[in-house]
C-alpha positions in Angstrom: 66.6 62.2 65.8 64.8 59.1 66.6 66.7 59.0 70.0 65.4 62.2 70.5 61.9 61.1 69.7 62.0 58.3 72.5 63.2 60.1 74.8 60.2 62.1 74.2 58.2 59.6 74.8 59.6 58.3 77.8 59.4 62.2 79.3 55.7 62.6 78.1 54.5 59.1 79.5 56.6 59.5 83.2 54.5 62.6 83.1 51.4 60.7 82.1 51.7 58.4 84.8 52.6 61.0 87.6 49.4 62.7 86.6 47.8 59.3 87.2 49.8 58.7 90.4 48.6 62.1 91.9 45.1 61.0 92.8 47.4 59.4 95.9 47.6 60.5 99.4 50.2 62.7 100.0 52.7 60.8 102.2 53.3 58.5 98.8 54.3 61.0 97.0 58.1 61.4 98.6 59.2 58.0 97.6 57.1 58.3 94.1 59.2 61.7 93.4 62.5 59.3 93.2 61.2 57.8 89.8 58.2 60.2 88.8 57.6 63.8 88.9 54.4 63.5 91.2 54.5 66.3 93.2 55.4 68.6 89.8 52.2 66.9 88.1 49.8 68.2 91.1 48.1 70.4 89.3 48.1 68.6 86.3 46.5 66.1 88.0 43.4 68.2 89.5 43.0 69.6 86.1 42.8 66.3 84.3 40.2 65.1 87.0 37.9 68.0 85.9 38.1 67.0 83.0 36.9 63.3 83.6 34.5 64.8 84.9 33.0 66.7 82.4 33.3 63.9 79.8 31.9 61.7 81.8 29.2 63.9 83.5 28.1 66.2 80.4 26.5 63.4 77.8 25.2 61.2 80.9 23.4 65.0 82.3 21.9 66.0 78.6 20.5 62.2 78.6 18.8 62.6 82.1 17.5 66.1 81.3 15.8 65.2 78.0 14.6 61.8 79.5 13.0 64.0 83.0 11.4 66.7 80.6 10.0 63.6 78.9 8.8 61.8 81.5 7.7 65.5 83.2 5.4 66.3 80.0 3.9 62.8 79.8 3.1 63.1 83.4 1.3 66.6 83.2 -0.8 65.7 79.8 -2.0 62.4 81.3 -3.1 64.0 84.5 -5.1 66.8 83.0 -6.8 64.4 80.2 -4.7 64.5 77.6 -3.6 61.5 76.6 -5.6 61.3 72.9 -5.7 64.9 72.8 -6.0 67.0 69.4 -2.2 67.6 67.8 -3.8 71.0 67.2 -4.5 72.2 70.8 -1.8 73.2 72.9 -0.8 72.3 76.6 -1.6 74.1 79.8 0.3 77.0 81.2 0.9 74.4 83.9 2.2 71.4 82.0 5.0 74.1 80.6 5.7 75.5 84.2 6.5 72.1 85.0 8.6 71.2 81.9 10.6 74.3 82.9 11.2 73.0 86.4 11.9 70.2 85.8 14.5 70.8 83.4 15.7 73.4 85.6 16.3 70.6 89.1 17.3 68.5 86.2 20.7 69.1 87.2 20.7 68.6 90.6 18.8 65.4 90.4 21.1 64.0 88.5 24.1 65.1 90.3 22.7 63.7 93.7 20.3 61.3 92.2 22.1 59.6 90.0 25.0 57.2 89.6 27.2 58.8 87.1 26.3 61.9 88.7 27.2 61.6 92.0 30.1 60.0 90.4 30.7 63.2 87.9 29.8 65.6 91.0 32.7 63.8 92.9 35.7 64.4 90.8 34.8 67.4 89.9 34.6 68.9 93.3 37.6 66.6 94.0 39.7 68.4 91.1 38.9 71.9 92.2 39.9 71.0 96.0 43.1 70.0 94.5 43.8 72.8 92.3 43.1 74.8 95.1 45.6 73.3 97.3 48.3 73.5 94.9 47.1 76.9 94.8 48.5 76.7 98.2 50.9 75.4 98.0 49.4 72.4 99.6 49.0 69.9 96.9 47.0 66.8 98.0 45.6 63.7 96.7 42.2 62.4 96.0 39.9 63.3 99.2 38.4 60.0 99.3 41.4 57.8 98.6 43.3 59.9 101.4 40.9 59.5 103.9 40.4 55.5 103.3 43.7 55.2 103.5 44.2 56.9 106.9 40.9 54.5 107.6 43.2 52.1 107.0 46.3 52.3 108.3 44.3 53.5 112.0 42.6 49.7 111.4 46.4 48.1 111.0 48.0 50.6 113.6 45.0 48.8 116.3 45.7 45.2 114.6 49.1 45.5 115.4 48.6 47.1 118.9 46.1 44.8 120.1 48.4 41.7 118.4 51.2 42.6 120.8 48.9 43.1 123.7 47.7 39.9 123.5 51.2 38.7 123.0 52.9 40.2 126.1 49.8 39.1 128.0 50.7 35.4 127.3 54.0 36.2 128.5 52.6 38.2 131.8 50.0 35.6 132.7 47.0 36.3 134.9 46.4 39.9 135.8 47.0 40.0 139.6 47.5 43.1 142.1 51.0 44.9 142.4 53.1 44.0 144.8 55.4 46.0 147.1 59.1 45.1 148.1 62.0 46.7 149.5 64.5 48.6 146.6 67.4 46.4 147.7 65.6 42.9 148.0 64.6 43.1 144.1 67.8 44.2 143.4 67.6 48.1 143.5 70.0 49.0 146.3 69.4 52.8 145.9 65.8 52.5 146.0 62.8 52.3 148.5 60.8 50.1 147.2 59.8 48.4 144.1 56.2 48.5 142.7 56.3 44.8 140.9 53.1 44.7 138.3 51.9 42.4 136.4 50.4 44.8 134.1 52.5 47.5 132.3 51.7 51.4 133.3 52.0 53.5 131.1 51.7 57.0 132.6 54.6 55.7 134.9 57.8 57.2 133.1 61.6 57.6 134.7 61.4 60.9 136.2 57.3 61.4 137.0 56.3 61.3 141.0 54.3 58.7 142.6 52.1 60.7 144.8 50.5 58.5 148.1 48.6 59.6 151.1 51.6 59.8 152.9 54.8 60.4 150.6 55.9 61.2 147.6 58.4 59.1 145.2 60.3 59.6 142.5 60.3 56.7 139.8 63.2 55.2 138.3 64.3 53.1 134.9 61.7 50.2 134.9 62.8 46.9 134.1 61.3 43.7 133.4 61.9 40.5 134.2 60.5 37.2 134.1 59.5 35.9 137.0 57.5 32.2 138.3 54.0 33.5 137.7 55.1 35.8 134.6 57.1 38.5 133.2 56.8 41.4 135.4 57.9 45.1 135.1 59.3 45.9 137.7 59.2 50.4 139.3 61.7 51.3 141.6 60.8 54.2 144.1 62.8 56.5 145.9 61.3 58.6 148.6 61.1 62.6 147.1 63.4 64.4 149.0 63.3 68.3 150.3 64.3 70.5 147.1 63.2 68.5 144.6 61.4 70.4 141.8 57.5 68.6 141.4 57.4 68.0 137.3 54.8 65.4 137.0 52.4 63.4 139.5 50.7 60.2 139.3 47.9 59.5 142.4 48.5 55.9 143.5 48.2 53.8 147.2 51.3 51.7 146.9 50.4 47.9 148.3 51.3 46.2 151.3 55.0 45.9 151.5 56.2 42.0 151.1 59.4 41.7 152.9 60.0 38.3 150.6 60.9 38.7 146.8 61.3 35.7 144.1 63.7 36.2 141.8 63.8 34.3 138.6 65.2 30.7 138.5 
């Protein structure tokens, strides 16, 4: 019986914490299922963030409507000379018109206005967006947290891509112009040429066509190799031939050829 009980326990506070855990993007949810039912818990999840939101928003909006209808009377009898008036006589039509109204924007004044409002207004517009996806069947994590997270990992991807661009530019050297040479000098035999850069191209791709004012080339495997003012990559070019079937283009005026080539020492 009590092995029962804890077992019990254990289910209902897995459960617990996947509710807790499904405020996460999405993509964590694949390797959270392995030890928690997160993605069974969506629901459960978007539910129990309404209701944060109406125990945190409810007390905090009766506060701020009593305290604006206050503040709105006060206002009114000061303005029209009232502030030692006779507990007997009654206030204007117009201080109650705007007692009414302002109880009435009370709401949204405090749900735009106000800390724990905008706070309240969040997760509650949060929870129904995720009961509706899992309505769905597109369950989804906090709106917020999903979006800073893709903030995020867009601000490493760049970190990381600019890191190794700097890196491979140490190992390049200077940028300077391409240089031309014959396929077999560089060591392509059943090439052309050989466009050597000291840049990488990306667009330039084994299979795509180099397109000049004069010819057309195919481009082969490029290969890099380090070289006395660098590492280079290296884009053999083989003349297009009658038949071939056009796929892609890239516009480019290949260099003056250089009969000479360095190799690497």
């Amino acid at each position: 019986m009590l092995r029962d009980f804890v077992v019990f326990l254990k289910t209902v506070g897995r459960f617990a914490v996947a509710v807790a855990a499904g405020v996460l993007p999405r993509r964590y949810w694949g390797s959270l299922d392995e030890r928690l039912p997160v993605s069974r818990a969506a629901l459960a999840s978007a539910i129990a963030t309404l209701a944060l939101a109406g125990v945190i928003g409810v007390p905090a909006f009766f506060h701020h409507s009593e305290a604006s209808a206050d503040r709105a009377a006060e206002t009114m009898l000061q303005s029209a000379g009232w502030r030692s008036a006779p507990a007997t006589r009654a206030p204007s039509r117009g201080a109650a018109l705007a007692t009414w109204l302002t109880s009435y924007l009370a709401f949204l004044s405090f749900a735009f206005l106000t800390p724990i409002g905008l706070l309240a207004t969040y997760l509650g517009l949060s929870g129904v967006l995720r009961a509706v996806s899992v309505a769905a069947d597109e369950p989804r994590g906090d709106p917020a947290l999903t979006a800073i997270d893709a903030a995020g990992r867009r601000l490493w991807h760049a970190h990381l891509t600019r890191r190794s661009r700097l890196a491979r530019e140490r190992l390049e050297g200077p940028e300077v112009a391409d240089r031309l040479v014959p396929g077999p000098a560089a060591g392509f035999p059943e090439a052309d040429y050989v466009v050597v850069a000291s840049r990488q191209k990306p667009e330039w791709v084994p299979g795509a066509f180099v397109i000049t004012s004069e010819k057309w080339y195919r481009l082969g495997t490029p290969v890099e190799r380090q070289m006395p003012g660098g590492l280079r990559t290296l884009y053999p070019l083989t003349e297009l031939r009658d038949g071939d079937v056009l796929r892609r283009g890239i516009n480019y005026e290949l260099p003056a050829l250089s009969r000479s080539f360095s190799r690497p020492g």
